[in-house]
N, C-alpha and C positions, 0 to 999 in steps of 0.2 A: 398474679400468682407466680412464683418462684417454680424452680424443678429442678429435682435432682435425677440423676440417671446411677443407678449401682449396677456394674458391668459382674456378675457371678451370682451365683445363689448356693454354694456351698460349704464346706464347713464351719469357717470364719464367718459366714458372715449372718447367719442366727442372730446376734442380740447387736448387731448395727441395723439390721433393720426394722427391730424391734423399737430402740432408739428412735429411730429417724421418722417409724410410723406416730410414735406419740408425740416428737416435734411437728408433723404435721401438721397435726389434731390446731397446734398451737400459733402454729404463725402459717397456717393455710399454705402450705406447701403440697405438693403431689410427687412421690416417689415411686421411678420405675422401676422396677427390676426386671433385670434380663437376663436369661442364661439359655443352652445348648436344651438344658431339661426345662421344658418347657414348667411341667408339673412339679420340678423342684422349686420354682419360681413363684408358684401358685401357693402352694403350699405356705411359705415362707411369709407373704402378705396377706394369706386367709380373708380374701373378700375386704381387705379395708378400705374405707369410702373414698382417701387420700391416695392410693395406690393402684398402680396394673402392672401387671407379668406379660412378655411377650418372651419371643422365641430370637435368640440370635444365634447368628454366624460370625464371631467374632472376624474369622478370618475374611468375612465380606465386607470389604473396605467402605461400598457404597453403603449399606444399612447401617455400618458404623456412625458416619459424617450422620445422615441425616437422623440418628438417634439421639447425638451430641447436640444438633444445630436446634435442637429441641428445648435444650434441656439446659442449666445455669452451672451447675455443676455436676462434675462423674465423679464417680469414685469406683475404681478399678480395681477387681478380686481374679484377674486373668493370671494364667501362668504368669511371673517374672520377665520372661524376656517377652509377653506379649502385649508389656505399659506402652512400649516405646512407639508401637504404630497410634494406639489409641493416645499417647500426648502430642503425638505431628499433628492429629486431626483437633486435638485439643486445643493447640497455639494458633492454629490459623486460623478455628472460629472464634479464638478469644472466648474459651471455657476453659473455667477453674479444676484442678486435678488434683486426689488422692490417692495416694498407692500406700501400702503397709512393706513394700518391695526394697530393695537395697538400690541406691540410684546407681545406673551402669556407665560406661564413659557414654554410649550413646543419649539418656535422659541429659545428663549431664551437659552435653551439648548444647538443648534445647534451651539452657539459661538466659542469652540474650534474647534472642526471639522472644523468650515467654515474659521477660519485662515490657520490650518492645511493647507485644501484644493487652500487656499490665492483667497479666492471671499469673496465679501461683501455680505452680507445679511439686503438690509437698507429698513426698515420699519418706518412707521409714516411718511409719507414725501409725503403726501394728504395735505387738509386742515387744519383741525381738528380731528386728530393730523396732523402736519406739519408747514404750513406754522407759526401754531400759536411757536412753537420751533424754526424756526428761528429767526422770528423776536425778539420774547423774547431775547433769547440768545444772539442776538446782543447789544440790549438794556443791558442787564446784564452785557457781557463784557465790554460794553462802560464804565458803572461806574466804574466797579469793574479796570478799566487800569485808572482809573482818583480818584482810593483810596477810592473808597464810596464803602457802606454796603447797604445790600437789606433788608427795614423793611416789606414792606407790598410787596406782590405780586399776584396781580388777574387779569387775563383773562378770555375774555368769545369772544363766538363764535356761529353764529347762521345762517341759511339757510331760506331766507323769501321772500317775495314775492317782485317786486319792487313797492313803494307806488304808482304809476298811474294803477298797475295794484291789487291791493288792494283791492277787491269788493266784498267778502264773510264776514261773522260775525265772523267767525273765525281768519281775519287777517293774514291767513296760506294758502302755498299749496305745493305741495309735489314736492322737488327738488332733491332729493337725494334718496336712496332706505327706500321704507314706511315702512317696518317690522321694522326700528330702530326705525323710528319715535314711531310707536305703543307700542312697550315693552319697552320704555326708562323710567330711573326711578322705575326698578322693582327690584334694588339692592342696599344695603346700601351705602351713601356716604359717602367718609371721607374726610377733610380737617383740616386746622391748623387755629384756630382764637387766637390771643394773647397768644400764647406759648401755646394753648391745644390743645390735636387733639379733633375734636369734628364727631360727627357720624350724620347723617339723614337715619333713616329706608323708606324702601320704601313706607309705607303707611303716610311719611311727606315730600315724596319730592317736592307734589307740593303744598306744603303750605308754606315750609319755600323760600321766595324769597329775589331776591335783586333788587332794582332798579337802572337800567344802566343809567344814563344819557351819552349822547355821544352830544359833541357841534355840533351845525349846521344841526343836524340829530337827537333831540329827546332824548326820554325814552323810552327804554326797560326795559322788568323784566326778571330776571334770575333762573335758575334753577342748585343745586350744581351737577358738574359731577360726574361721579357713585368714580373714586379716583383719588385727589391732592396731595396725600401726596408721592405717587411713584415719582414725580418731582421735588423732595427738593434736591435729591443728584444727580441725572442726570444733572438739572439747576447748580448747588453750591452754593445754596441758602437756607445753614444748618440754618445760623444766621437770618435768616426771621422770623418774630414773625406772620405772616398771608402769609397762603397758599390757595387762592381758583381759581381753573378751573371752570365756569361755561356754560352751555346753552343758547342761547339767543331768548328772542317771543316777538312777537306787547305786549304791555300790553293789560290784558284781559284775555290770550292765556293760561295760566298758571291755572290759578282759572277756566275754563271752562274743564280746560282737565282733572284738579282733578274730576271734575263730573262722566267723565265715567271713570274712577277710582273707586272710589267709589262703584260705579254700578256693578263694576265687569268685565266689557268688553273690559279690555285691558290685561285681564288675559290670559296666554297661557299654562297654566299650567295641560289643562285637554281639551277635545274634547266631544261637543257638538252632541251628535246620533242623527241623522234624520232631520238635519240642512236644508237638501232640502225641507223638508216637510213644515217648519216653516215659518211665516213671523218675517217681525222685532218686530211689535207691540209684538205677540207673546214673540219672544227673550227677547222683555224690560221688557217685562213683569215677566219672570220666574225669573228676575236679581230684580225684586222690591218686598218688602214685599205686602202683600195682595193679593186678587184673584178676582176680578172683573175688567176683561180686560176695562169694557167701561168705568172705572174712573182712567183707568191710570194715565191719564195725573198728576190727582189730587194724585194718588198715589206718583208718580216717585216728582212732587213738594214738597211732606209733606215727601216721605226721603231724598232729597236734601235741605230742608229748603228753600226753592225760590218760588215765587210767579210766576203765568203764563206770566207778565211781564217783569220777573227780564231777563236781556241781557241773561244769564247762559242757561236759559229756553228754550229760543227762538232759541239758537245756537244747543238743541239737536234737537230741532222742523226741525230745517232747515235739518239738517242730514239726518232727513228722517226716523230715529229710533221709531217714532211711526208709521209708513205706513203699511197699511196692504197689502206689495208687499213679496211676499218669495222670501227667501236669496239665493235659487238654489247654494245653497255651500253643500255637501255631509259633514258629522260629520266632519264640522271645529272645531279649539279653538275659545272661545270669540273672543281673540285677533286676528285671521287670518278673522273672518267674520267683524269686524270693520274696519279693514285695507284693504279691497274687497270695502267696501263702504266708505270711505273716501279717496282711489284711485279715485273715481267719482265724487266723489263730490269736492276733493281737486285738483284735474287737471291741470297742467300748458297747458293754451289753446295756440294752434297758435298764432302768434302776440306778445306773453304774454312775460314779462320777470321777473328773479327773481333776486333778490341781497344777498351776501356774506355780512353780517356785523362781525367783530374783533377788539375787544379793550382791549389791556390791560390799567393796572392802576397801577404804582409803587411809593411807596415811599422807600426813598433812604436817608443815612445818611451820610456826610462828616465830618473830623475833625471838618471843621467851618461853617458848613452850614447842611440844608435837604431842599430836595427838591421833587415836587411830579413830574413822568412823566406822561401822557396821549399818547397812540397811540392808533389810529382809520384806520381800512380799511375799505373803502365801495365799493363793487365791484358788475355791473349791468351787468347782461350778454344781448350775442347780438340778440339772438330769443331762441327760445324753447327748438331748440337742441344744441346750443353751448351757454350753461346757463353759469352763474356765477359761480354754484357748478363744472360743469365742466373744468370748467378753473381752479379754485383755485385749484380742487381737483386732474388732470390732467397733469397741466403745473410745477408745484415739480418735480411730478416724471420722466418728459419727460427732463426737466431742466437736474436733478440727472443722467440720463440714458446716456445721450449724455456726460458728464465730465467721467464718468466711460466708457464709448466707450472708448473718447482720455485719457483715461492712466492718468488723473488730479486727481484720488480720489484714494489714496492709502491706507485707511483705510478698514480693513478685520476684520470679523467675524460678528457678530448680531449689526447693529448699529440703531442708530436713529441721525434725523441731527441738533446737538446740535456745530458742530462745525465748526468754522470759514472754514477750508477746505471745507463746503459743504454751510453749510448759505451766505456766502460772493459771491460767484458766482453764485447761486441759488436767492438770494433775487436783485441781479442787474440785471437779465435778467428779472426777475418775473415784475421791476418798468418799463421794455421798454413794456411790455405788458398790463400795466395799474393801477399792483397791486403796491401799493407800500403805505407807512403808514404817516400818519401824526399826525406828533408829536407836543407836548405841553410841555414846561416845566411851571411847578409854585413855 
């Protein structure tokens, strides 16, 4: 009997385990899952005959080894920066590795070794990043075996609400883990327009936008991701005169969230003393110039330039950020007490469902022709807890896991899935489960 180890049991990871329980069923496999909540664990595999839940300490090195030395393959749902202990322990037992995570120079590292040891170490192979590399890359080889050049190449990618269930000013709610949402955009971006690399500081990234049209589904605006330019040569797309990855929100979403930017409140950079003591009013208040709490309002309008009716206005109104209710958060950062309260207020309720939007945009040059592509995913999930995000973000890496079981995926050391060995049978099972993209030529 085979085994897999699934290190998390939270958001994302609903319908990979679901996945992975019915592979099972099928090639006699036994899947662990482990997490901190013991009973979110439980919950997640509901007694199945193939499965146990146990209780970890990620940060317990010794429970780690001997959970891995167990087990034939892990697949990793930890914080980001917390793959990189759980792949040292990975290379040395010679066990194969999943993450949905951005590889860091530290992963990155481990690429000798993990040949050495002959297991993969495949990361990026969530949604974003993930799904958005395969399909790319398919799209890319496609031309590139039909003699075309890559001129323009942009993708964007976004986690939002589905429109019947759309009912906040904000046009948002939280599908995926909040702490990104909150600090995103707190680091320079870089991208490639017309053969220059060009830079956005964190204090312009939510100004400088794009507007996404997507047919039959609307406008979005965009926001550049933090970097584009590391996926010029992993794509092979040196000869591309535009590179950009972006973010995708409702319009609107973008110009209202610079506000509490601005403000200061999405800052993590320092800890707030005696946060329990405080209210928000309070809070907004210490974040605005002047000092007469009862003309906030008037205050917080004359430094954002906005008027008490401007939409911008009414969206921090609704937050709840002038209430004179206390935070009962103990010396948090800005950014962790915003993100406390727009967990609340952002909520995917019961009933509710969110949708996956992806679209890339290529133009493409032939000896006797150019033409542009258009590919669009929209993908709605099917209630609260088996979301869109958890499918898209999920179903990669359960896809990935199962071809590395049967012996299909012989590529070792630090990879990401850029190649037909792993896109081609990853993207065909991905369209029997709903996801799949539709394309445009012009």
């Amino acid at each position: 009997m085979k085994n897999i180890l699934v290190i998390g049991a939270g958001l994302s990871s609903s319908y990979l385990i679901k996945y992975l329980l019915e592979q099972a069923n099928i090639y006699n496999w036994q899947i662990t899952l482990v997490d901190s909540n013991l009973e979110a664990a439980q919950s997640k595999i509901a007694n199945h005959p193939k499965a146990k839940a146990l209780l970890l300490n990620a940060n317990n090195n010794a429970e780690v080894e001997q959970l891995v030395s167990a087990n034939d393959l892990i697949i990793s749902l930890l914080p980001a920066a917390m793959h990189i202990n759980v792949a040292r322990i990975c290379v040395n037992l010679k066990k194969h590795l999943i993450t949905a995570s951005y590889v860091s120079t530290e992963m990155q590292s481990l690429h000798s070794e993990a040949v050495e040891s002959d297991v993969i170490l495949l990361n990026e192979c969530g949604l974003d990043p993930g799904i958005d590399h395969l399909s790319a890359m398919k799209l890319i080889d496609g031309i590139k075996a039909k003699g075309g050049s890559i001129d323009v190449f942009k993708s964007f990618c976004g986690g939002l609400v589905a429109p019947e269930f759309d009912d906040n000013p904000w046009n948002y709610k939280f599908t995926w883990n909040p702490r990104n949402v909150v600090v995103a955009g707190q680091s320079t971006a870089q991208y490639l327009e017309h053969d220059e690399i060009k830079f956005i500081p964190p204090q312009r990234i939510f100004t400088q936008t794009e507007v996404v049209n997507i047919e039959d589904h609307g406008e979005f605006e965009s926001y550049a991701n933090r970097d584009s330019l590391g996926y010029i040569k992993p794509y092979g797309i040196e000869e591309s005169h535009t590179v950009l990855r972006g973010t995708l929100r409702k319009k609107g979403y973008v110009k209202a969230w610079n506000n509490l930017v601005k403000l200061g409140l999405t800052d993590d950079s320092f800890v707030v003393h005696n946060t329990q003591e405080l209210t928000y009013r309070e809070l907004l208040s210490a974040f605005t110039p002047g000092n007469d709490l009862s003309k906030l309002e008037e205050r917080v309008c004359s430094f954002l330039n906005l008027n008490s009716e401007h939409e911008d206005y009414k969206k921090l109104v609704w937050l709840g950020l002038f209430n004179d209710i206390k935070i009962n958060i103990p010396d948090a950062s800005p950014a962790f007490i915003l993100q406390q309260l727009l967990q609340q207020k952002w909520k995917l309720q019961k009933g509710e469902l969110d949708m996956v939007v992806m679209y890339h945009e290529i133009e493409a040059s032939y000896p006797d022709k150019k033409e542009k592509i258009s590919s669009a995913l929209i993908v709605k999930g099917e209630n609260e807890i088996l979301t869109a995000m958890s499918k898209t973000v999920g179903l990669p890496m359960a896809i990935a896991a199962k071809h590395i079981m049967l012996g299909d995926v012989k590529l070792r050391g630090v990879v990401i899935p850029t190649m037909p060995e792993l896109y081609d049978p990853i993207l065909s099972e991905l369209a029997e489960y709903g996801i799949s993209f539709e394309e445009k030529i012009y």
